[in-house]
N, C-alpha and C positions, 0 to 999 in steps of 0.2 A: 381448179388446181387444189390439190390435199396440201393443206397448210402447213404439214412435215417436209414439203418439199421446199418451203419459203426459208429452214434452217439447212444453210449451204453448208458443207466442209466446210472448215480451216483456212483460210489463206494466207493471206498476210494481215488480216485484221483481227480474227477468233484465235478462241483456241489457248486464253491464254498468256501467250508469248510476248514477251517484250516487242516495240516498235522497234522498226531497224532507225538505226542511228543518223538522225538528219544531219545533212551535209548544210555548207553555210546558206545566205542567203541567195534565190536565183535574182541577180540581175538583172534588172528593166522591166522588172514583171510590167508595173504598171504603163508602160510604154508599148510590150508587147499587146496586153487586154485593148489600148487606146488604137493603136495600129490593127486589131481586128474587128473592134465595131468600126473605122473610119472604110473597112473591105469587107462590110456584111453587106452595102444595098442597104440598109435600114436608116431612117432618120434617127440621130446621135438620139433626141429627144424621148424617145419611145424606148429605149433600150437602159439598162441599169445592170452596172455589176460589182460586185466587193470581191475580194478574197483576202482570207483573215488565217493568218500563220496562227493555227490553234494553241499552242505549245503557252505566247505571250501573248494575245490578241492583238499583235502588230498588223493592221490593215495595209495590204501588200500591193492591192489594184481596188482606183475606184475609179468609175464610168458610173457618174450620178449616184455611188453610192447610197447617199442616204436620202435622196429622195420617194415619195411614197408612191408606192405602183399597185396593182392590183397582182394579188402573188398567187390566184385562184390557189391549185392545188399544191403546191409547194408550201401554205401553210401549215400541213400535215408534218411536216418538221420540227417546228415550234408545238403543235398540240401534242404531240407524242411527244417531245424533250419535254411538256411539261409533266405529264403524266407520270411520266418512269422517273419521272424526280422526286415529283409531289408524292406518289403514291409506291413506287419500289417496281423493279421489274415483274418480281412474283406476286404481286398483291392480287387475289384472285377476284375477278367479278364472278358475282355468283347468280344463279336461279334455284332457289330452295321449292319444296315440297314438303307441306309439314301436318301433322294432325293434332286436330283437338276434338277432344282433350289430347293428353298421350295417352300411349296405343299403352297397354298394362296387362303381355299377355294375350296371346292368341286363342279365338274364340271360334265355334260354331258358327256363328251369327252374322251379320255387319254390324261392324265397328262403327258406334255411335260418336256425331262431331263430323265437322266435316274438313275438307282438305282442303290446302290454304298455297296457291302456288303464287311466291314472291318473288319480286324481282328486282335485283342487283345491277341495271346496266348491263349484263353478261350477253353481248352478241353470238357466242360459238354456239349457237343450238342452228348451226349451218353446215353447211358442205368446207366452208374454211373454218370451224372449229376443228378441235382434239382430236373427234374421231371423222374427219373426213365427208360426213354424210348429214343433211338433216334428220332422215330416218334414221340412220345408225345413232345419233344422239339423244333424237326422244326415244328410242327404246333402251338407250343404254340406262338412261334417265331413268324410265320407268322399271327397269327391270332391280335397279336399288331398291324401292320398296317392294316390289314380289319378294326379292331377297330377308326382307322384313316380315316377314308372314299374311302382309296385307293380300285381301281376297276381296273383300267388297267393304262396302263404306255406304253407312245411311244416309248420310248428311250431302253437302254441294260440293263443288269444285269453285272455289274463291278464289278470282283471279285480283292479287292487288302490282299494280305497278305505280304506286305513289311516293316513290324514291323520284321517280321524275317530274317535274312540274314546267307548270305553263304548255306554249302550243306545241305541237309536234314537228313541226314545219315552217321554218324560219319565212316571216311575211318576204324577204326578200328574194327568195330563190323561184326567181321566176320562171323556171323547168320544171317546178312539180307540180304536181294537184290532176287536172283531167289526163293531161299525158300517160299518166302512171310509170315517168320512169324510172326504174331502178335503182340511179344516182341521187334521186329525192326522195327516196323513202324514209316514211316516218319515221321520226327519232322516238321511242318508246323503253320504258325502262326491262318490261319481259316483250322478248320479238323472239319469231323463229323465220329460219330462210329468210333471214336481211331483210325481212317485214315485207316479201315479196311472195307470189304465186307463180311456179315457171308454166308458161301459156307452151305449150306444143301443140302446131297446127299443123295438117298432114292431110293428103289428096283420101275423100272415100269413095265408096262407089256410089252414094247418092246425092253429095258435096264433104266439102271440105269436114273435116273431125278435128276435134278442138278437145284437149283435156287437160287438166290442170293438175299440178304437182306444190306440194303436197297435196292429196284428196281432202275438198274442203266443204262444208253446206256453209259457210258464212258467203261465200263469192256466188250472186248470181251472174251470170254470165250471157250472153247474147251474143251470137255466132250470125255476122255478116260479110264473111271469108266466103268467094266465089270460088270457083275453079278457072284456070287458063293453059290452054297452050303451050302460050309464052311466054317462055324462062325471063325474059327481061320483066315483066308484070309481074312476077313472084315478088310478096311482101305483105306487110302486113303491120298494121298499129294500134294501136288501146286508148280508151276513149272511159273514164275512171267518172261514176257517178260525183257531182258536191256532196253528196253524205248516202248514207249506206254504200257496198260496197257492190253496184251492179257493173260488171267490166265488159265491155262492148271491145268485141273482136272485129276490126275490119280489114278489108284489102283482099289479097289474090292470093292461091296457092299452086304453084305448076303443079300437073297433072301426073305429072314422071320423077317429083321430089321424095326423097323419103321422107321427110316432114325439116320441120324446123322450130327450135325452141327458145323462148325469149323471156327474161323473167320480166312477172308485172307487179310493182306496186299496190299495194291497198291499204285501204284505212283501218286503223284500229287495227295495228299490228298486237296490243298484248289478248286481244280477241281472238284474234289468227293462234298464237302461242299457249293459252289456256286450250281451247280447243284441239290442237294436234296435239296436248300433252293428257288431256281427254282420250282419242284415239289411241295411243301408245298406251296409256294406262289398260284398256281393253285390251290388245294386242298383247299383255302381259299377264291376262288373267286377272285384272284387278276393277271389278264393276262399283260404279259412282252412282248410288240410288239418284240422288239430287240433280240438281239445273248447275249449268256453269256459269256465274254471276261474279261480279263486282262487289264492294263491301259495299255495305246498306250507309246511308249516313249516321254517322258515327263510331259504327264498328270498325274494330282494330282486332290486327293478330290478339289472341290470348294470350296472354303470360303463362309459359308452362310448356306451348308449343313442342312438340316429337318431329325432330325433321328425319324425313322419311328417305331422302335424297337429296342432292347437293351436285350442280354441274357448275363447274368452274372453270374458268375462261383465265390465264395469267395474263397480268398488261401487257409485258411484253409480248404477248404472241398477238393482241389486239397490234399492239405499233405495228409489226410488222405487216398482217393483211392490210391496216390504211395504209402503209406505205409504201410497199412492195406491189400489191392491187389497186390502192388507192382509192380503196373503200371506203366509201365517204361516211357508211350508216355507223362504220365501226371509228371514226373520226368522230361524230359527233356523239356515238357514247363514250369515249373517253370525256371529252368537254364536258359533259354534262353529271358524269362519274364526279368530274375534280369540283363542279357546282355544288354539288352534293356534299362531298366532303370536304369541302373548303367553306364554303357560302350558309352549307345550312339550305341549298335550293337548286334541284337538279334541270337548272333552264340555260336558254341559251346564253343570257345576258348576264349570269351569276359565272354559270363556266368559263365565258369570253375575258370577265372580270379577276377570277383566279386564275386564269393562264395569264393575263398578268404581270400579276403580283408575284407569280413563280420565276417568271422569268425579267423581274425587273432588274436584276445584278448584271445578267448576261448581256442586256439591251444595252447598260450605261457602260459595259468594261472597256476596256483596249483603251488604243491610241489611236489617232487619223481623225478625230472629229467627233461630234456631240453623242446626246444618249438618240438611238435607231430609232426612227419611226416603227410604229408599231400598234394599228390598232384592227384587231380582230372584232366579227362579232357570230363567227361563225366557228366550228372545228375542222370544217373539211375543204374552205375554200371555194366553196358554192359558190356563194355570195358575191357578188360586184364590189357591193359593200366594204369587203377586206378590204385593208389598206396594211401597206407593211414595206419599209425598205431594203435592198439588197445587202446591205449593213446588218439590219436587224437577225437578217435569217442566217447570215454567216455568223454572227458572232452565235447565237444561239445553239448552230454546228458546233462551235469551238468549243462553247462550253460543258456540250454534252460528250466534246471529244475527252475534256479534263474530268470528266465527274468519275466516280464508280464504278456509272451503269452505261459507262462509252463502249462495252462490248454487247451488250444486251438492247442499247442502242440500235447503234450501228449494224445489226447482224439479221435487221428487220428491213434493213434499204434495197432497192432493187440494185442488182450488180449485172454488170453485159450481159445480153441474152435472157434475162431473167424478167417477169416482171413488166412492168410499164418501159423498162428497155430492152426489150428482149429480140425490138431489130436496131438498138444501136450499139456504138463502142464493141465492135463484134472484130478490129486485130486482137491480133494476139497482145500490144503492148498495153493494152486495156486493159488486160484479166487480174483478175484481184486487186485492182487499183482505183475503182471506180465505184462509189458507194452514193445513191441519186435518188431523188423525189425530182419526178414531171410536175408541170401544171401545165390544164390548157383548157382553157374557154374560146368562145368566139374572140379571135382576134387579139386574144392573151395565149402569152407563151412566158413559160417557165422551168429552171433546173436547178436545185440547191442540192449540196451533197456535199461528200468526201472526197478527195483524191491525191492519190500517192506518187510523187513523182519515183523515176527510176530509182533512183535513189534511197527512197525509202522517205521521203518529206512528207508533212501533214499539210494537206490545205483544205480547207472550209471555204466555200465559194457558192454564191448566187447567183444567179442571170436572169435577170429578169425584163418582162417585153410585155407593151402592151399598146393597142394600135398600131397594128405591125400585119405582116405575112408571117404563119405559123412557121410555114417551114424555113423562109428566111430564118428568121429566130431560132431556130435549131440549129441550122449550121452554124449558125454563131454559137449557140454554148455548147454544141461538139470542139470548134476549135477555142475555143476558154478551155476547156479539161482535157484537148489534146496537149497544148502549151502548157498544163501544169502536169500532167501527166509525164510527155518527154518522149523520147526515144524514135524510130519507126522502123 
C-alpha cells in the first residue's frame, strides 16, 4: 500500500474543524458494555473493557477495567501517543550520507575520504515510506548526491548504525529468528525494505525459480521448492541461518501459478541498507573505490562532515504505518528512537522505560479508579511479555485526544475498510466514526480506538481478550463500538 494512501480525506476528525458538539451523557453505558460481554460466549474472566469520555477522563464502562492483560498489538497506541508527544509529529527520522573531509569543489579525480552512511531510526527507505518504493527511495537518496557533483569517491562506504544499541531482537519474541518472519524483523537503526528480502517463487521449466527483491549478494540462498500439480500443495517457508544470512526456501510450487511473493527477514539489516545504498549510488553514476564496512574501533564521524543527502521519514507518518498496517518494525523504531533521545540509549529496555515516563500523567488521570496498569517491554506488542490494562490504553486515547497533536494522531489509525479493518465496520453508520488499532496473537484479541457517537461524542475505549476465541472476541468489540457508535 503507498503510504499517501494511509492520509484519508477529511471526515469528521481532520481537516481542522471544530468537534461537533457533544450531547449529554449516554445512559447505562456501563450496563450496556456488562449486558454484551454476559452475550459474547466468552468467560467474563478473559475479557477487559474501559471506555473513557476524553473530553474529562470520566471512565464511562469497566469490564475488568484495570486489570492487566496481554494487549499484543494494541500497544501501538501507547508507543505512538508517546512518540508524537515526546518527539512532535514532524520531527524527522533521518538516514544521512555524508563525506569526509568535505567535498570543496568539483574535481577530475575521486574525491578523496570516504562516505559515511548514518543512521537515525528512519524506516521509510520502504515501499511505505514518502516515495512509495524501496527502489524509488534509494535512488531518490542517491540521486541527491549526483545532484552534488559527486562521480566517484576513493575512500569506503562506512555503514554506522550506532544510534541503536543492544540486541536486535527482543529475547522474548518467540516468532523470530530461523522462521524469518517479517513481523520479527530486526530492529536496526539504518534498515531498508523493513530489514526484509521479498522471496518470489514461481513454476520454471526445469523447477521452481526463486529470486529475491531487492537484488542482494549478502543473502545466500538455497532453493528446496519442488514443483506440483496440486494447487492445494502450493506453499512455501524460510528456514533463516543462526548467523550469517543463508535463507533456505522450501515447500511446493503449482505448476499453473504465476508465482507468488512473500517477504523474508534477515540478519544484519544495516548490512542489507549500506549495500542497496551502495547499489543506488552506482545506479546514479557515483563509483565507491572502497569496501562497504562498519567503523573500525574507535572511529567516529569526523567533525566537519558534508552531508551529501538526507532521507527523512516524519513521526507522524511512522505512527500511522505501525498503526494503520501495524508494522511492527516501524513500532519498535519509534521505541527505540524515544531510548535514544530520552535515555541516552537506543534499546528496548531504555525505550520501554521512556514511554513511560511520557506517558505517566495519562495512566494516573481521570476518575473510576487507580493509576492503569501498564508495563511495556516492547513497542509493537510482539511480546507476551506486555502487560497493560484496558484503562491504561483508553486513558492514554483520551489523552492524545486533548493534546495538540490529536489530529496528527488520530489520522494515522485504521478507519472502516481501511487497514487492519478493512473487512470490518463496513455500514454505513460506521464511516468516519471509527478510528481503531487491532491486536491479535494466538489466542489474544484486541481493539483500542476512537469513536464518534451519532451525535458527534468523543469516546476512547479498549477491548481487550485474552484466553479466548479470536473471533468470539471480535464480535464483541464490534458490538462495544457499535453501542458507542449508535444509530443503524
Amino acid at each position: 500500500m503507498n503510504p499517501r494512501l494511509l492520509l484519508l480525506p477529511p471526515l469528521l476528525l481532520l481537516g481542522g474543524a471544530p468537534w461537533p458538539r457533544a450531547s449529554a451523557a449516554s445512559p447505562g453505558l456501563d450496563g450496556v458494555v456488562a449486558g454484551l460481554v454476559g452475550a459474547s460466549g466468552l468467560k467474563p474472566h478473559t475479557v477487559a473493557v474501559a471506555v473513557v469520555d476524553p473530553r474529562d477522563g470520566t471512565l464511562l464502562a469497566d469490564h475488568r477495567a484495570f486489570e492487566e492483560m496481554t494487549p499484543a498489538s494494541c500497544l501501538k497506541v501507547a508507543t505512538t501517543a508517546a512518540a508524537i508527544t515526546a518527539l512532535g509529529p514532524d520531527h524527522p527520522l533521518r538516514t544521512r550520507l555524508l563525506l569526509v573531509p568535505p567535498r570543496r569543489g568539483a574535481g577530475p579525480g575521486p574525491m578523496e575520504g570516504d562516505l559515511w552512511l548514518v543512521g537515525g531510526g528512519d524506516p521509510g527507505l520502504s515501499e511505505h515510506g514518502p516515495e512509495g518504493s524501496t527502489l524509488a527511495a534509494l535512488d531518490a537518496f542517491a540521486a541527491e548526491a549526483s545532484k552534488r557533483g559527486v562521480r566517484a569517491v576513493a575512500g569506503d562506504l562506512v555503514f554506522d548504525a550506532s544510534y541503536f544499541d543492544g540486541p536486535r531482537v527482543h529475547p522474548t519474541w518467540t516468532d523470530a529468528g530461523a522462521s524469518a518472519r517479517w513481523y520479527a524483523a530486526e530492529v536496526d537503526a539504518l534498515t531498508v525494505n523493513d530489514g526484509c528480502v521479498d522471496v518470489t517463487v514461481e513454476p520454471g521449466a526445469g523447477g521452481a525459480r526463486i529470486t529475491l527483491r531487492p537484488e542482494t549478494g549478502i543473502v545466500t540462498l538455497v532453493n528446496r521448492v519442488g514443483l506440483t500439480d496440486a494447487r492445494r500443495e502450493h506453499g512455501f517457508g524460510f528456514l533463516l541461518s543462526a548467523e550469517g544470512n543463508t535463507l533456505q526456501v522450501s515447500g511446493k510450487v503449482w505448476t499453473k501459478s504465476s508465482g507468488a511473493t512473500s517477504p523474508a527477514a534477515i540478519h544484519d539489516p544495516a548490512l542489507l541498507c549500506a549495500e542497496q545504498v551502495g547499489r543506488a549510488l552506482a545506479r546514479a553514476g557515483i563509483a565507491v573505490a572502497g569496501k562497504i564496512r562498519r567503523p573500525r574501533e574507535g572511529e567516529a564521524l569526523p567533525a566537519g562532515a558534508a552531508v551529501l543527502a538526507e532521507h527523512r521519514t516524519p513521526v507522524r507518518l511512522a505512527c500511522a504505518v505501525a498503526n494503520t498496517r501495524s508494522q511492527n518494525l516501524w513500532a519498535e523504531t519509534l521505541l527505540r528512537v524515544l531510548g535514544a533521545e530520552r535515555k541516552g540509549e537506543g534499546s528496548f529496555e531504555a525505550g520501554a522505560a521512556a514511554m513511560r515516563e511520557i506517558l505517566a500523567g495519562a495512566l494516573a488521570e481521570g476518575s473510576g479508579g487507580p493509576t492503569a496498569a501498564f508495563r511495556p517491554v516492547d513497542g509493537s506488542g510482539l511480546s507476551r511479555a506486555n502487560a497493560a490494562s484496558a484503562a491504561a490504553l483508553a486513558r492514554i486515547l483520551a489523552s492524545a485526544w486533548r493534546s495538540p497533536a490529536r489530529d496528527a494522531y488520530f489520522q494515522g489509525f485504521a478507519r472502516p475498510g481501511t487497514g487492519t479493518l478493512d473487512d470490518r465496520f463496513r455500514e454505513k453508520r460506521f464511516e468516519g466514526r471509527v478510528f481503531a488499532k487491532t491486536g491479535t496473537l494466538r489466542s489474544v484479541s484486541g481493539l483500542a480506538g476512537l469513536a464518534l457517537g451519532q451525535d458527534g461524542r468523543p469516546y476512547c475505549f479498549a477491548v481487550l481478550g485474552e484466553k479466548l476465541d479470536v473471533s468470539r472476541a471480535r464480535r464483541l468489540q464490534d458490538a462495544v463500538v457499535g453501542a458507542l457508535v449508535g444509530g443503524r
